[in-house]
LOKEMAR-309465 format. One record per atom (N, C-alpha, C, O, CB): residue number from 1; residue in one letter; chain; atom name; x, y, z. Coordinates in steps of 0.05 Angstrom, whole numbers. Glycine has a CB too. Layout:
// residues N
NODE  nr rest kette atom     px     py     pz
NODE NUM    A     A   CA      X      Y      Z
...
***
This chain:
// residues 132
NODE  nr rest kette atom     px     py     pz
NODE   1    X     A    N   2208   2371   2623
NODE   1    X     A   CA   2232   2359   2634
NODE   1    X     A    C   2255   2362   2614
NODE   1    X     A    O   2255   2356   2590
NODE   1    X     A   CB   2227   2329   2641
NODE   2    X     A    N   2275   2374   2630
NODE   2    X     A   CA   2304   2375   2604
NODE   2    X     A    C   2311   2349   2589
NODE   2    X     A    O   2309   2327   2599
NODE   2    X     A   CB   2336   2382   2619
NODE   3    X     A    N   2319   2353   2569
NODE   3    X     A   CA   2332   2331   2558
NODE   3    X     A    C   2359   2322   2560
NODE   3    X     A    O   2378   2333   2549
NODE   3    X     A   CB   2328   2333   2537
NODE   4    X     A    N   2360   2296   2579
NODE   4    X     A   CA   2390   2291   2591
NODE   4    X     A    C   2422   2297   2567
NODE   4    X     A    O   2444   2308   2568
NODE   4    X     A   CB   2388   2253   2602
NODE   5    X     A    N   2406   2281   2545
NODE   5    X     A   CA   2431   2280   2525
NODE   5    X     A    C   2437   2300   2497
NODE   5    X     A    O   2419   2299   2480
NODE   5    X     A   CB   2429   2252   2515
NODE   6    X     A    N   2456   2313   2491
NODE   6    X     A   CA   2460   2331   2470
NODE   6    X     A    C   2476   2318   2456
NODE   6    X     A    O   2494   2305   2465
NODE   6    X     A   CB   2469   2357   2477
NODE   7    X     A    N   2471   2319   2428
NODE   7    X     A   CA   2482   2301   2399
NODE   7    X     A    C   2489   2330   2389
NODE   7    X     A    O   2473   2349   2387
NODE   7    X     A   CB   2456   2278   2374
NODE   8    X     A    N   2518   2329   2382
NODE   8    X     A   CA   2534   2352   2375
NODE   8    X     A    C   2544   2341   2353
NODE   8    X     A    O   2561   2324   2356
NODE   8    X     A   CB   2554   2362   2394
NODE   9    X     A    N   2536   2349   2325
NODE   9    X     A   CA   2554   2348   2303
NODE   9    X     A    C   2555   2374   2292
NODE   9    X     A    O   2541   2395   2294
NODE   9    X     A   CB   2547   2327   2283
NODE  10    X     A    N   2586   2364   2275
NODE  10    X     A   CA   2587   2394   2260
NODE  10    X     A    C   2583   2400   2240
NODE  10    X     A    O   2597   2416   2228
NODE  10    X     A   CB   2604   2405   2259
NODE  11    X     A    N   2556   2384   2228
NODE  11    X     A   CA   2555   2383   2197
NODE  11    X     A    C   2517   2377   2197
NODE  11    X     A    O   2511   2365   2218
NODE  11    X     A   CB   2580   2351   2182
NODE  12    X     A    N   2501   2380   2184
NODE  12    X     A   CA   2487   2369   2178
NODE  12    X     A    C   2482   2349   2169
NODE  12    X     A    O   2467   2333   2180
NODE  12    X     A   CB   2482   2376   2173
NODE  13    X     A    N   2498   2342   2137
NODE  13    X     A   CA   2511   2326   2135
NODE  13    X     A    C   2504   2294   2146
NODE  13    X     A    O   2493   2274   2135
NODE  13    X     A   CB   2529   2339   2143
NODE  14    X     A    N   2515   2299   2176
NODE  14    X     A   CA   2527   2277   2197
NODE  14    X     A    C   2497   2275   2216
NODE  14    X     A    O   2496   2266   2239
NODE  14    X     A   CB   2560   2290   2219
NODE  15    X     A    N   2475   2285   2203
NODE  15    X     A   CA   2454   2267   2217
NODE  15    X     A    C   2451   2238   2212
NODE  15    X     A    O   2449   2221   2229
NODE  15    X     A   CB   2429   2278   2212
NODE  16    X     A    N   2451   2233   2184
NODE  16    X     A   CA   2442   2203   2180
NODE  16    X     A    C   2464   2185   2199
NODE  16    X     A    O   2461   2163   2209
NODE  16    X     A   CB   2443   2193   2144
NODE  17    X     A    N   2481   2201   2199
NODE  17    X     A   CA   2513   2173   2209
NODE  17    X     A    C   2497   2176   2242
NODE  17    X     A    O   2493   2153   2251
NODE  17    X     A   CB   2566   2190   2208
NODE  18    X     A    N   2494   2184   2249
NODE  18    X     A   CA   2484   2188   2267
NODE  18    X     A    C   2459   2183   2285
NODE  18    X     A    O   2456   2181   2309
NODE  18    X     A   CB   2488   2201   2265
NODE  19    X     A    N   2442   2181   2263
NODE  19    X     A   CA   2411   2160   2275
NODE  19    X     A    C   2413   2143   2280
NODE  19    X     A    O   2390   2138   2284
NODE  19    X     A   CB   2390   2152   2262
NODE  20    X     A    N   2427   2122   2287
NODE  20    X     A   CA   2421   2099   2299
NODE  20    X     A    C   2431   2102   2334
NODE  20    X     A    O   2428   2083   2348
NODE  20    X     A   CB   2436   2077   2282
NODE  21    X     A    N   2442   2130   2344
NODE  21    X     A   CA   2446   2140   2360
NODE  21    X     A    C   2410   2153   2366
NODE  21    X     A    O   2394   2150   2384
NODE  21    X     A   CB   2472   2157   2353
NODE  22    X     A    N   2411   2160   2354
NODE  22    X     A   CA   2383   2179   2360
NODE  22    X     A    C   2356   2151   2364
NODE  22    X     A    O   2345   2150   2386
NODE  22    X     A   CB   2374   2207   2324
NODE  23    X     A    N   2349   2135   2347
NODE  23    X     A   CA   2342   2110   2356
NODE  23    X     A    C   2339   2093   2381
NODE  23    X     A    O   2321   2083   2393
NODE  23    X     A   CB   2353   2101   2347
NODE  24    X     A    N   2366   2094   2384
NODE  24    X     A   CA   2372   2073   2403
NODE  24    X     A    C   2360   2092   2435
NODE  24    X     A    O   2350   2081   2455
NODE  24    X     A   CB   2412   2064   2400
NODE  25    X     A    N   2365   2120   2429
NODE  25    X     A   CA   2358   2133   2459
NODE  25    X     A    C   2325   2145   2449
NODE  25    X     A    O   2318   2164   2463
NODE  25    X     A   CB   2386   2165   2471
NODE  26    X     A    N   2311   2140   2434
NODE  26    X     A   CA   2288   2134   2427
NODE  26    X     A    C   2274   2114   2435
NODE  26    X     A    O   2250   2116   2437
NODE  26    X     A   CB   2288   2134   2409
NODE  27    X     A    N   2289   2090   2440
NODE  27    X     A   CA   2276   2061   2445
NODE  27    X     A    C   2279   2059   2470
NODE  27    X     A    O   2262   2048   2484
NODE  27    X     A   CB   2288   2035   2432
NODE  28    X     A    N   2301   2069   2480
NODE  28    X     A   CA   2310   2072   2513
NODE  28    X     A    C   2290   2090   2529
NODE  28    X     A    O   2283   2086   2553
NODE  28    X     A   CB   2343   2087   2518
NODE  29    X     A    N   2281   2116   2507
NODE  29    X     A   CA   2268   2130   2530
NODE  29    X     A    C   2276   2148   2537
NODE  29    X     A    O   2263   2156   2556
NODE  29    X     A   CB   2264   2120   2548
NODE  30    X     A    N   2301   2165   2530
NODE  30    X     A   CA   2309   2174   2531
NODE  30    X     A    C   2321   2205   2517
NODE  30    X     A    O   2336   2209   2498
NODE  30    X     A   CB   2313   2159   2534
NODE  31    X     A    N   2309   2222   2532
NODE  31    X     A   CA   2312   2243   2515
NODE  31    X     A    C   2343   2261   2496
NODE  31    X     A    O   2366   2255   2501
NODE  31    X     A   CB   2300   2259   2532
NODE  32    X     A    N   2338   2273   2484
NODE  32    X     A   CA   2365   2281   2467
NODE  32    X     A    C   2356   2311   2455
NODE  32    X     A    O   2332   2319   2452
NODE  32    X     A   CB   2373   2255   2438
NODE  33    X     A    N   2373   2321   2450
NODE  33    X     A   CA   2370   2348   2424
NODE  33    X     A    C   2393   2341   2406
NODE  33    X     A    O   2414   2330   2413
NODE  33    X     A   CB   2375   2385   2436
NODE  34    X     A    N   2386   2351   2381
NODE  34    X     A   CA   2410   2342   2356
NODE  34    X     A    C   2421   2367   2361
NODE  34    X     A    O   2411   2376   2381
NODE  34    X     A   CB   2400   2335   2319
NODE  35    X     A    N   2441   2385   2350
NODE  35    X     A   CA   2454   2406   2349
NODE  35    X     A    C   2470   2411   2325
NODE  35    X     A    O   2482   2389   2324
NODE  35    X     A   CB   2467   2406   2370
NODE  36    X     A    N   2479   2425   2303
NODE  36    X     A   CA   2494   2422   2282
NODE  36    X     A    C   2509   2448   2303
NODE  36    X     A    O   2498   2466   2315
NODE  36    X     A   CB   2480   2423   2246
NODE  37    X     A    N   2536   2442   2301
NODE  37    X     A   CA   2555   2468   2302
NODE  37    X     A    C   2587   2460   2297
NODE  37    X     A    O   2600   2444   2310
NODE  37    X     A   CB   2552   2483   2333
NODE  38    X     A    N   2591   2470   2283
NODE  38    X     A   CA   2617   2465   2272
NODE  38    X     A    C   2648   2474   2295
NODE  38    X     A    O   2651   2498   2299
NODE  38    X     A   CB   2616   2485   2243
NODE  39    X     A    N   2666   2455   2309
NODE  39    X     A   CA   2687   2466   2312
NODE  39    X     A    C   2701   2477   2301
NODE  39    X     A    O   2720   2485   2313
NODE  39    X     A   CB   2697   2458   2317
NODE  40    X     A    N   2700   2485   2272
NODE  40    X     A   CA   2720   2504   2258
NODE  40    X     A    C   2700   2525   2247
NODE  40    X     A    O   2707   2549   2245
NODE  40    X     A   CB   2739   2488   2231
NODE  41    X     A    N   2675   2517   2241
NODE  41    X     A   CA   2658   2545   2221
NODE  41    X     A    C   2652   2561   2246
NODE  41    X     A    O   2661   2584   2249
NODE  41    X     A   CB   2621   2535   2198
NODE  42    X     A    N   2635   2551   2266
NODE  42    X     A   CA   2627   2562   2293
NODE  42    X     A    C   2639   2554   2316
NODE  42    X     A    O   2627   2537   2329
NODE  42    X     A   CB   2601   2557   2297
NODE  43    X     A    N   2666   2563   2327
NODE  43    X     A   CA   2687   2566   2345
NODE  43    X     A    C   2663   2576   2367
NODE  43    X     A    O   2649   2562   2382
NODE  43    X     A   CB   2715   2588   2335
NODE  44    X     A    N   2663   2596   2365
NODE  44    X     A   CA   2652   2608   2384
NODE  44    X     A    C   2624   2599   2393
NODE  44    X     A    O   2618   2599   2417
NODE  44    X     A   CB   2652   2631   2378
NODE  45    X     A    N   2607   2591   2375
NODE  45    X     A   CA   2585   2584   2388
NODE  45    X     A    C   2589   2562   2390
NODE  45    X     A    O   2573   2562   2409
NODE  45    X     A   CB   2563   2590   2379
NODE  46    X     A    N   2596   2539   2388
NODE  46    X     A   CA   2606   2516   2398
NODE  46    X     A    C   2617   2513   2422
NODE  46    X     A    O   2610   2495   2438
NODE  46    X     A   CB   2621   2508   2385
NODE  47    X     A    N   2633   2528   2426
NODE  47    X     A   CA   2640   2525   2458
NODE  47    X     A    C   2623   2541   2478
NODE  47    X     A    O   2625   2536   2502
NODE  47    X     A   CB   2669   2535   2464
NODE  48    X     A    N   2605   2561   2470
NODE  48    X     A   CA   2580   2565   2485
NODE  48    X     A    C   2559   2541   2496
NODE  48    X     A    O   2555   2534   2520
NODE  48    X     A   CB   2565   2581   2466
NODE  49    X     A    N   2549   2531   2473
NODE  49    X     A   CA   2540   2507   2471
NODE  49    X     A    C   2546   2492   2492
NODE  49    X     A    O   2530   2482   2508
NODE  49    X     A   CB   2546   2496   2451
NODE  50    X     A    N   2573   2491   2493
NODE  50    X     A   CA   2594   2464   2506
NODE  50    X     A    C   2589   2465   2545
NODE  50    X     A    O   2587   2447   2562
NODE  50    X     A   CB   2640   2475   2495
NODE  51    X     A    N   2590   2502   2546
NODE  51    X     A   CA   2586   2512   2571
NODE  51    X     A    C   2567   2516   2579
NODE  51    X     A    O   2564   2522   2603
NODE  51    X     A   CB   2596   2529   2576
NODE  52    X     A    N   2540   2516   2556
NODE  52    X     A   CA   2514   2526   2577
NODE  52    X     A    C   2507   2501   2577
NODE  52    X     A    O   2485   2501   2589
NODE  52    X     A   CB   2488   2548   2568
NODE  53    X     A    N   2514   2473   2569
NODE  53    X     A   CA   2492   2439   2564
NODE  53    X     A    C   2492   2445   2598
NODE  53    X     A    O   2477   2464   2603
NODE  53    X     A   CB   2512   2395   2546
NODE  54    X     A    N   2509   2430   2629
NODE  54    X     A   CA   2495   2437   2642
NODE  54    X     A    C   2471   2448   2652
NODE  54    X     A    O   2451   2433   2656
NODE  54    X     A   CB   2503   2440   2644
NODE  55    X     A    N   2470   2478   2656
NODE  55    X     A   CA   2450   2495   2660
NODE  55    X     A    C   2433   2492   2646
NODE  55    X     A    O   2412   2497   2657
NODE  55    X     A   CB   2455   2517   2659
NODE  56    X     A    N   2429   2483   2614
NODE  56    X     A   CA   2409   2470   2601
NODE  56    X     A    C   2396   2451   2605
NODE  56    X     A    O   2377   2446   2591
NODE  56    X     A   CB   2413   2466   2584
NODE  57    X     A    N   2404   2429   2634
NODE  57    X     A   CA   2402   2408   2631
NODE  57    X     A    C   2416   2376   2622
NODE  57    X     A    O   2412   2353   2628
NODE  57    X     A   CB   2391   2415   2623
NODE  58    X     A    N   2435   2392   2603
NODE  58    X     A   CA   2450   2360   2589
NODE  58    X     A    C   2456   2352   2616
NODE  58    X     A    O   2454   2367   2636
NODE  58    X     A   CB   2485   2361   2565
NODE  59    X     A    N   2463   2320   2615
NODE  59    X     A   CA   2479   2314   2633
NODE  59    X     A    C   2502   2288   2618
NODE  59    X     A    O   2516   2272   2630
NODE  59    X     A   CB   2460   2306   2658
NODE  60    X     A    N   2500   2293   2592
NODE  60    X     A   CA   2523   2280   2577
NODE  60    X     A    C   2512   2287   2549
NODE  60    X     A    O   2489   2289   2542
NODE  60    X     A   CB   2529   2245   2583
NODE  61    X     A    N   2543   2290   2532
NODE  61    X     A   CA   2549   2294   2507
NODE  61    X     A    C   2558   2278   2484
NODE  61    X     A    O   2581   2281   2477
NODE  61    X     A   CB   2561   2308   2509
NODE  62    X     A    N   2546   2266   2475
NODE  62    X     A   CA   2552   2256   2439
NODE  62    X     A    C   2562   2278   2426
NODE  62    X     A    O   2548   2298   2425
NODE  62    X     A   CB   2524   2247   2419
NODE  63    X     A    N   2587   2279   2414
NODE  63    X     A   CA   2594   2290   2395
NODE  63    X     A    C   2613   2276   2374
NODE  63    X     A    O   2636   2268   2375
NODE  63    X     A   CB   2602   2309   2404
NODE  64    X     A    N   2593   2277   2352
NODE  64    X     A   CA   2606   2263   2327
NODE  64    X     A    C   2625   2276   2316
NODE  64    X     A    O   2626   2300   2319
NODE  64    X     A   CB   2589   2257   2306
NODE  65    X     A    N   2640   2266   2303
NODE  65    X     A   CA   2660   2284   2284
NODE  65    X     A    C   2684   2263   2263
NODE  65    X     A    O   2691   2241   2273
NODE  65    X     A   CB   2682   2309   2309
NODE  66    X     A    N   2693   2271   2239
NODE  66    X     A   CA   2698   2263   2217
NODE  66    X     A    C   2724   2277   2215
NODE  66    X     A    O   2729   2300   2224
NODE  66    X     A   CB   2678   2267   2199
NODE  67    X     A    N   2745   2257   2200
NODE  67    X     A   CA   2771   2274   2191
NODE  67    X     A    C   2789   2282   2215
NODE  67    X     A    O   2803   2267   2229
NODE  67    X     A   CB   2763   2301   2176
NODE  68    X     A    N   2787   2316   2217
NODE  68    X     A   CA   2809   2317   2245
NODE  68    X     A    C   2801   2310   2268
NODE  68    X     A    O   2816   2304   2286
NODE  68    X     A   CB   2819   2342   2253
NODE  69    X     A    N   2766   2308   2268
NODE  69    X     A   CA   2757   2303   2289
NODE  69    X     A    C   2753   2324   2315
NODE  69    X     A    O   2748   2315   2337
NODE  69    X     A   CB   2770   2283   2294
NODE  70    X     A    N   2756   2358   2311
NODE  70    X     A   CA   2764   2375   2333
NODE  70    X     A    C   2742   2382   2354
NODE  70    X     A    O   2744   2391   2376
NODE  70    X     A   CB   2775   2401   2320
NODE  71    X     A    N   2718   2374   2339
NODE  71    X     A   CA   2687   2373   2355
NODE  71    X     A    C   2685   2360   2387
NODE  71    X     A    O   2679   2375   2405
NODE  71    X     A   CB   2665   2353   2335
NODE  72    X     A    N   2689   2333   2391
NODE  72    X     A   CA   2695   2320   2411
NODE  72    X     A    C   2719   2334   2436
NODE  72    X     A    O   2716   2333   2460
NODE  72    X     A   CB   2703   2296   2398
NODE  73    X     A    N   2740   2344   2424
NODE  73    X     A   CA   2764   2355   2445
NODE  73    X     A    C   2752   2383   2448
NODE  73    X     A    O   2752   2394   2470
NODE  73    X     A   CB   2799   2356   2431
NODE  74    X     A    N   2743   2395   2427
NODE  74    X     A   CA   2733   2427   2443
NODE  74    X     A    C   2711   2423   2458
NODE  74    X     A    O   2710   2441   2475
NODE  74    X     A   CB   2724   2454   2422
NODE  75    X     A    N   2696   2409   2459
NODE  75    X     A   CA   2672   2406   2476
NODE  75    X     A    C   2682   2401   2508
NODE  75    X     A    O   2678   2412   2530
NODE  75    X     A   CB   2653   2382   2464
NODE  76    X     A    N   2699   2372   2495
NODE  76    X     A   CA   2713   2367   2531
NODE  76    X     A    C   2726   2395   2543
NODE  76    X     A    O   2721   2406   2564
NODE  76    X     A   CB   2743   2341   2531
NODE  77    X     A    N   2741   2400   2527
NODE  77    X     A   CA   2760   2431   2537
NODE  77    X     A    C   2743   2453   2543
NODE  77    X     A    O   2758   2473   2542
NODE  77    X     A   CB   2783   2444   2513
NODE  78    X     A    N   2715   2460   2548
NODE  78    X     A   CA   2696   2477   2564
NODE  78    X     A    C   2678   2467   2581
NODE  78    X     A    O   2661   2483   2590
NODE  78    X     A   CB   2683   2491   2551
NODE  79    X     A    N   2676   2446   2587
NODE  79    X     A   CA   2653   2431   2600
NODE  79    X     A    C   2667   2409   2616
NODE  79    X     A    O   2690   2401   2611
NODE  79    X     A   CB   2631   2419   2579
NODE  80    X     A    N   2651   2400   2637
NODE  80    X     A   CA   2656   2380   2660
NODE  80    X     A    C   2629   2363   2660
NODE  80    X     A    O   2618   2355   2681
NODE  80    X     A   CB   2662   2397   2691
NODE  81    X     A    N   2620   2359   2636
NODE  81    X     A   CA   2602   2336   2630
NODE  81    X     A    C   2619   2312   2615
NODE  81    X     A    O   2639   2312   2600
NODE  81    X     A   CB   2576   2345   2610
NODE  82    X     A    N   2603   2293   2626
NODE  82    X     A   CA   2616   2265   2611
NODE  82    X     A    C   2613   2277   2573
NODE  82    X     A    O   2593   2287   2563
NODE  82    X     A   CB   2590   2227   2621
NODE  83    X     A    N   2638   2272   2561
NODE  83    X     A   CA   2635   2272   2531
NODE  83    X     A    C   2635   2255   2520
NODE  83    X     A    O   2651   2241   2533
NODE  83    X     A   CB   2648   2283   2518
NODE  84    X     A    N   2627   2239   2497
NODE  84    X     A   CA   2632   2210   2485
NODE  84    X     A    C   2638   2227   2458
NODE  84    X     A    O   2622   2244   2449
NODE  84    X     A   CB   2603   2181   2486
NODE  85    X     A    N   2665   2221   2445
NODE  85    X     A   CA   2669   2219   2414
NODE  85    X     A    C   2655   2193   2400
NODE  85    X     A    O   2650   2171   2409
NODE  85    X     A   CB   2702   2217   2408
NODE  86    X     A    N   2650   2205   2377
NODE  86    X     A   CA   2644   2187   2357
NODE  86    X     A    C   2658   2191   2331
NODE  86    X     A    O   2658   2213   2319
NODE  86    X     A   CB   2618   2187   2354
NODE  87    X     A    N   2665   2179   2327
NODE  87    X     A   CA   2683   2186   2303
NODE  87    X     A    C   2670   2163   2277
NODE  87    X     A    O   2665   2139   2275
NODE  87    X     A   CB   2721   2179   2314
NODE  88    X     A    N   2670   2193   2259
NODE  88    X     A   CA   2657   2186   2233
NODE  88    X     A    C   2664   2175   2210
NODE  88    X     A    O   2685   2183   2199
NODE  88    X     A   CB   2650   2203   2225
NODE  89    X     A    N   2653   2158   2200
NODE  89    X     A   CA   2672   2138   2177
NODE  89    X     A    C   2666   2163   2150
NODE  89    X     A    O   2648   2163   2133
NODE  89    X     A   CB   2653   2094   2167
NODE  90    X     A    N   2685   2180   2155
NODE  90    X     A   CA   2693   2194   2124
NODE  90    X     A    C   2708   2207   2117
NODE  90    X     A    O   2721   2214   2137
NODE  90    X     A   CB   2680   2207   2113
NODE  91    X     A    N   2718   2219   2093
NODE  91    X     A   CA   2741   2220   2084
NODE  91    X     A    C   2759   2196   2075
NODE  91    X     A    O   2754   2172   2079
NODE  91    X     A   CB   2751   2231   2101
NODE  92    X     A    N   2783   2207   2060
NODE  92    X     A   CA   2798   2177   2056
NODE  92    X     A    C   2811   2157   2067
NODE  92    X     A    O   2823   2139   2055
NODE  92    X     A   CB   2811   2177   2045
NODE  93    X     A    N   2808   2163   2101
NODE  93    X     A   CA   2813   2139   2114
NODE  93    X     A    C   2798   2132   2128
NODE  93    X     A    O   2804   2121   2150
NODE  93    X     A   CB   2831   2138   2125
NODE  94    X     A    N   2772   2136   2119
NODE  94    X     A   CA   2747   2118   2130
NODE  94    X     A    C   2747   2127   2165
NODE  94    X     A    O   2730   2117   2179
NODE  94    X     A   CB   2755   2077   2123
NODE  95    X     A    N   2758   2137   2172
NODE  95    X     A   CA   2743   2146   2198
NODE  95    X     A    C   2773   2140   2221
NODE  95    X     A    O   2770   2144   2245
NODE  95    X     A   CB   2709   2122   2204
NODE  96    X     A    N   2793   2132   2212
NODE  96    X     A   CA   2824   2118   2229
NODE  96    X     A    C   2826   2151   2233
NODE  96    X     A    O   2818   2159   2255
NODE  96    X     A   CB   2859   2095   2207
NODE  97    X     A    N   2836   2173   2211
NODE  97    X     A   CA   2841   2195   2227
NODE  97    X     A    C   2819   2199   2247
NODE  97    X     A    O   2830   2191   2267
NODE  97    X     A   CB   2845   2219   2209
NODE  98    X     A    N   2796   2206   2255
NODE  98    X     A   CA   2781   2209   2271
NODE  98    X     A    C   2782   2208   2297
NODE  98    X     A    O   2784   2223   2317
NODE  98    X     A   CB   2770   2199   2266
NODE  99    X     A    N   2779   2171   2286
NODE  99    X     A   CA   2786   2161   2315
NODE  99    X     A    C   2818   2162   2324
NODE  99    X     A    O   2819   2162   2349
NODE  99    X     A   CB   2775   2131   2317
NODE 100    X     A    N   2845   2164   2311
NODE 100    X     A   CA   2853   2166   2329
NODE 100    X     A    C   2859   2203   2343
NODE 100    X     A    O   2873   2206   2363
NODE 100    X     A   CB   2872   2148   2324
NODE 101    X     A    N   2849   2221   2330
NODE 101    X     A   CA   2838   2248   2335
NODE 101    X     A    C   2831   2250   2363
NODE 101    X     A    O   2845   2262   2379
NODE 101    X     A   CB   2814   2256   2318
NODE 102    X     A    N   2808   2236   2371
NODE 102    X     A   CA   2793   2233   2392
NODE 102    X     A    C   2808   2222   2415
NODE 102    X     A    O   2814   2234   2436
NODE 102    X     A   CB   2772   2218   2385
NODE 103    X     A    N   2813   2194   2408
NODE 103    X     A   CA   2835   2173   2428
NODE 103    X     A    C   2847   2182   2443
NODE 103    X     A    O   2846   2179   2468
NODE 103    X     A   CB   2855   2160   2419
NODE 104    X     A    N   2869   2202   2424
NODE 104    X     A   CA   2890   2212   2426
NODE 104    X     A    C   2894   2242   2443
NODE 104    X     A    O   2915   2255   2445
NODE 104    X     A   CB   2898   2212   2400
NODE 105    X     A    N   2865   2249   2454
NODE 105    X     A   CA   2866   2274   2465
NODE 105    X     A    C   2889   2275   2484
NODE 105    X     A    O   2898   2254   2495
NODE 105    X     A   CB   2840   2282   2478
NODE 106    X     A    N   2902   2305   2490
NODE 106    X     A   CA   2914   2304   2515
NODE 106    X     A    C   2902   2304   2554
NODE 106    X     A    O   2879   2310   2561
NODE 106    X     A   CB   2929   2325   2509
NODE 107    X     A    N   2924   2296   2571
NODE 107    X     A   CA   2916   2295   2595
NODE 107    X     A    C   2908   2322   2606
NODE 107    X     A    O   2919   2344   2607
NODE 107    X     A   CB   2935   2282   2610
NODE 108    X     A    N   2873   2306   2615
NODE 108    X     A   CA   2859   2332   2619
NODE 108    X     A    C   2843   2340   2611
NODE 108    X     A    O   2833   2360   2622
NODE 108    X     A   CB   2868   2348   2617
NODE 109    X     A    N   2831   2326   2580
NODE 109    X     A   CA   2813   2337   2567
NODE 109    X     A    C   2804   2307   2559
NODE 109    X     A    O   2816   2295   2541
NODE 109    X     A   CB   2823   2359   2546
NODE 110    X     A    N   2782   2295   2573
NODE 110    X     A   CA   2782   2265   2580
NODE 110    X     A    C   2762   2266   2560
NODE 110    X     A    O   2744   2282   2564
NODE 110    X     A   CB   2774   2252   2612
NODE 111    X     A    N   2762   2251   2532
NODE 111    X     A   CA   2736   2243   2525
NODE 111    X     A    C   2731   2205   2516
NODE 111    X     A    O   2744   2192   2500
NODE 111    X     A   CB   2730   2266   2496
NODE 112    X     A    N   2713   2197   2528
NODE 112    X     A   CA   2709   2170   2524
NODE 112    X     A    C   2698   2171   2488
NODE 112    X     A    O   2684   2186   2474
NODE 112    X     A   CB   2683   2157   2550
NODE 113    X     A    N   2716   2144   2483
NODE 113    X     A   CA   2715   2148   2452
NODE 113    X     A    C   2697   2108   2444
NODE 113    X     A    O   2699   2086   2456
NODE 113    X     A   CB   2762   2157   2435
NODE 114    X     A    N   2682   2115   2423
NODE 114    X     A   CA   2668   2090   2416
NODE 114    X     A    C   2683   2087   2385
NODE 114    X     A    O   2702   2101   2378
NODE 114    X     A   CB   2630   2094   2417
NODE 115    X     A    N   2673   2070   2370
NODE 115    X     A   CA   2687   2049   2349
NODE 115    X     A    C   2680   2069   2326
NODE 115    X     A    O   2657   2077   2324
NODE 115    X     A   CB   2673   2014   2345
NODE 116    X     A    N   2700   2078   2308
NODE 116    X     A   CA   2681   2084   2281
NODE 116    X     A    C   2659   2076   2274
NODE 116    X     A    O   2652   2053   2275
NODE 116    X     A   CB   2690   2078   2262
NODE 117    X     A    N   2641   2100   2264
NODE 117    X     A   CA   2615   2095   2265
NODE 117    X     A    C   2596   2083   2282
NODE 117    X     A    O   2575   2079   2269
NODE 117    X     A   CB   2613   2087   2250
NODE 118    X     A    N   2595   2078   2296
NODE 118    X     A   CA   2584   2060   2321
NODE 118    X     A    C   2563   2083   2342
NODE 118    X     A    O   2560   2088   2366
NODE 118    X     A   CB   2619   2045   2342
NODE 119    X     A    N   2553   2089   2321
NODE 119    X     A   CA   2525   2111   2338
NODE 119    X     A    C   2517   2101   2356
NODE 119    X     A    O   2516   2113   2377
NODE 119    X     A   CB   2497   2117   2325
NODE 120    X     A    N   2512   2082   2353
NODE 120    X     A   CA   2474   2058   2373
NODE 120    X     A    C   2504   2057   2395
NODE 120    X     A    O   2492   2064   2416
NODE 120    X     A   CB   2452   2003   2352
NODE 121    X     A    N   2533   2054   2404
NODE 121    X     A   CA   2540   2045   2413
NODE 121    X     A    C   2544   2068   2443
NODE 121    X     A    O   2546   2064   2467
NODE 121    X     A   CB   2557   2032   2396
NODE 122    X     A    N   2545   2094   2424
NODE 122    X     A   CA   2547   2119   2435
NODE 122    X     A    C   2527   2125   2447
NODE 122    X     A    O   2531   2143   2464
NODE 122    X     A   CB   2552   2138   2420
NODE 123    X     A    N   2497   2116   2446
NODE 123    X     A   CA   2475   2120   2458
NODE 123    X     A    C   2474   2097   2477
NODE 123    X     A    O   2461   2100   2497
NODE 123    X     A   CB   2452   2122   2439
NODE 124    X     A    N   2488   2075   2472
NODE 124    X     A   CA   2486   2055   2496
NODE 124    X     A    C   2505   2064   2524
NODE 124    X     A    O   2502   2059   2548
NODE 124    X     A   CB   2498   2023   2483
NODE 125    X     A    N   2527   2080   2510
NODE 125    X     A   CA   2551   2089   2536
NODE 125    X     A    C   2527   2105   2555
NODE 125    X     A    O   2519   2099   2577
NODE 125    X     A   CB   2586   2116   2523
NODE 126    X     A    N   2518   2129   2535
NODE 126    X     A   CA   2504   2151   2540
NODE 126    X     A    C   2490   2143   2563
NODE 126    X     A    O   2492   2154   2585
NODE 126    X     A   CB   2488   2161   2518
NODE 127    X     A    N   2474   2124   2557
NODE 127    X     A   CA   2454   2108   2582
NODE 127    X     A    C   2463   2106   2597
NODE 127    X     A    O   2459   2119   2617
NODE 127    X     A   CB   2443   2086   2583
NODE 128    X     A    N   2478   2093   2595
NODE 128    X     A   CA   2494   2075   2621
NODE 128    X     A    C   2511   2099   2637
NODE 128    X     A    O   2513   2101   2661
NODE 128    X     A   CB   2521   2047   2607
NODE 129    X     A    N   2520   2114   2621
NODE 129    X     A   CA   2526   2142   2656
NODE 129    X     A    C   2506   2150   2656
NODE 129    X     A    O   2505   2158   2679
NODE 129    X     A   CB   2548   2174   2657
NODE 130    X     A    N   2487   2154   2647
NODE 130    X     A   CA   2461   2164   2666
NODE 130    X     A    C   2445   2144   2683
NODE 130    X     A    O   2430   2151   2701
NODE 130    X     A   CB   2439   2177   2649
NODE 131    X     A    N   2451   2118   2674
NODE 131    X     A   CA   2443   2104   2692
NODE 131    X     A    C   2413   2099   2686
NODE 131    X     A    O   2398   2093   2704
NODE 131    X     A   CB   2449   2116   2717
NODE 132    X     A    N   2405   2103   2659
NODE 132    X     A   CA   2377   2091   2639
NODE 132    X     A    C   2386   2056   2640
NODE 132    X     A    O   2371   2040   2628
NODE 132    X     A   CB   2377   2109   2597
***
């Protein structure tokens, strides 16, 4: 059976910030794949990614991201799956550029955004549009 949810970061890095996301849809029952791909190192295969989750199966996206935050808006901008930003507490403003990176997308490129750092919170949205 596919795994409904894809965890998109662009770092390795950004697994640990990120397990309590992976957890929480662990305890739920709920399947996931991690993914490392960078919006700036891997442009291109990132937005592959972004366009085959459908046809793979996804039926919603976690994507974490730190600083400019560009991971979350390129994903929305190829795909018509629900996206959730997460925005990562690092760098020197602790995660405010991030999130407001994400927030701040333009009309059209819809991504539902959760609290700095707030993984477990991104796996709770996650559920809840799938309806776990």
């Amino acid at each position: 059976m596919a795994k409904p949810v894809l965890i998109l970061v662009g770092s390795e890095s950004d697994r640990e910030r990120v397990a309590p996301a992976m957890k929480a849809l662990d305890e739920g029952g709920v399947g996931y794949d991690f993914v490392v791909s960078s919006a700036h190192r891997n442009a291109e295969q990132t937005a592959q990614i972004a366009k085959d989750a459908r046809q793979n199966g996804y039926r919603v996206i976690i994507a974490a991201a730190g600083l400019a935050a560009a991971l979350p808006g390129a994903v929305a901008a190829v795909t018509d799956l629900p996206v959730i930003g997460l925005p990562l507490d690092v760098g020197p403003l602790r995660g405010v550029d991030a999130l407001y990176s994400i927030a701040q997308l333009p009309p059209g490129c819809p991504v539902g955004t959760v609290g700095i750092g707030m993984a477990k919170n991104a796996a709770l949205l996650a559920m809840r549009i799938l309806g776990a």
